[in-house]
C-alpha angles and dihedrals in degrees: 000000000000098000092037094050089048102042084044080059107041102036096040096145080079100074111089111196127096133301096269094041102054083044084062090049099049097045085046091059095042085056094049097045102049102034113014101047093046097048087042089058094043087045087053091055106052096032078059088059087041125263123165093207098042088052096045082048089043087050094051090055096046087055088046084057093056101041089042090054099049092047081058093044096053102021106045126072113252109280145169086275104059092107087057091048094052091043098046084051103046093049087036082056105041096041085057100044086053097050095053085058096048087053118108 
């Protein structure tokens, strides 16, 4: 999430879709990158110790990651950062899928 929401920033001329679109994009990455992935990251840590509500917060995250991907995969015109969308949902998917497993 992190190197797709910052190239998506710094490198917004890649996205090929039209004006409002690529405004979406861009405000969408700036979103993700200042507030999802570091509370991701601080979620991660104290669901880690154990905290019910950092891990239902880290969940929700993980599920905004998915949802947020696939809205990239399908939605977005075919650009230079399609690799990064398939990987941030697949690990996005597959590290939420494993948490709810792992749930009691």
């Amino acid at each position: 999430m992190f190197a797709q929401a910052g190239l998506g920033l710094a490198f917004a001329d890649q996205y090929r879709d039209p004006s409002w679109a690529r405004a979406a994009w861009r405000g969408n990455d700036a979103v993700t990158l200042f507030v999802v992935v570091p509370l991701l990251l601080w979620a991660q840590r104290l669901a880690a110790r154990g905290s019910a509500k950092w891990t239902l917060l880290w969940l929700g995250l993980l599920g905004y990651g998915v949802y947020n991907y696939v809205f990239y995969l399908f939605g977005a015109a075919l650009n230079a950062f399609f690799p990064l969308y398939v990987a941030a949902f697949v690990l996005s998917t597959l590290t939420l899928g494993r948490a709810l497993m792992a749930i009691d």
